[in-house]
C-alpha positions, 0 to 999 in steps of 0.5 A: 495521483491516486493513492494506489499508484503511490503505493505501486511506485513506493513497492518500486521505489524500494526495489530499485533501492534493493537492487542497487544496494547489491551493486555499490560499495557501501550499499547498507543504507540502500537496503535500508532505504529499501526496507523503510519506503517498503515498510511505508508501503505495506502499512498504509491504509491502502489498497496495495497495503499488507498490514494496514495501520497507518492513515493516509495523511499520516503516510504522507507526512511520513514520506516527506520525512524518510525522504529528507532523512534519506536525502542527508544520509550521505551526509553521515560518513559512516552511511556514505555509499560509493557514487552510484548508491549517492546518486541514486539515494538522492534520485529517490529521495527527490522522486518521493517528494514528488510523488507525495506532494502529487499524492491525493491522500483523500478519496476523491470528491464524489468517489465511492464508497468501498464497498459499494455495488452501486452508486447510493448502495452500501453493502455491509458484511452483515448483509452479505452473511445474511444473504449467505444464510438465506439460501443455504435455508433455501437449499437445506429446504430444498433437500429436505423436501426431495428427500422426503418426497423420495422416501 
């Protein structure tokens, strides 16, 4: 599965949690599930992700073990939710570990690079810029000699 897909289903994951925090006795360690599998989501390395600091492979150990943290939660009285929230704190925490064992956390032999137009072809920003500069030359060149022609 790619790691986009995974990101998806995390952002999902953490809404599912969100909402049924609102609907159960003690939903407090839902909402912090909640916050926790959207934090992971963000913080990727990935195409979905906001802040972008953590590796993939990092990201994937970090799943398995906010899932098995998540898993033995109801375990802790004080963070015991009523029977619904267990139920679905243990769903998600079974549904995470499976997605991150069904992960591909590297890009896929043969894929391209980010970046890239076409096969074998990288485009850098500095090319891009040097591109930009060419024909904003080749404007200014343009108006200076129309409006010099005119005069």
């Amino acid at each position: 599965m790619p790691f986009a897909l995974h990101q998806l289903l995390e952002y999902a994951a953490a809404a599912l949690l969100a909402e049924t925090s609102v609907h159960v006795a003690h939903g407090g360690v839902l909402v912090g599930a909640a916050v926790g599998v959207a934090a992971l989501a963000m913080t990727a390395r990935g195409p979905l992700g906001v802040v972008r600091v953590c590796g993939t492979r990092l990201h994937g150990a970090l799943d398995v073990v906010a899932a098995l943290a998540l898993a033995a939660s109801p375990a802790v009285p004080a963070l015991r939710p009523g029977a619904a929230g267990i139920v679905a704190v243990e769903v998600v925490a079974v549904a995470w570990i499976r997605l991150a064992t069904l992960t591909r956390y590297r890009p896929a032999p043969g894929a391209a690079s980010p970046g890239a137009a076409l096969p074998g072809v990288r485009v850098t920003l500095g090319d891009g810029a040097r591109l930009a500069g060419r024909h904003s030359a080749r404007l200014v060149r343009a108006w200076r000699q129309t409006r010099g022609g005119a005069s």
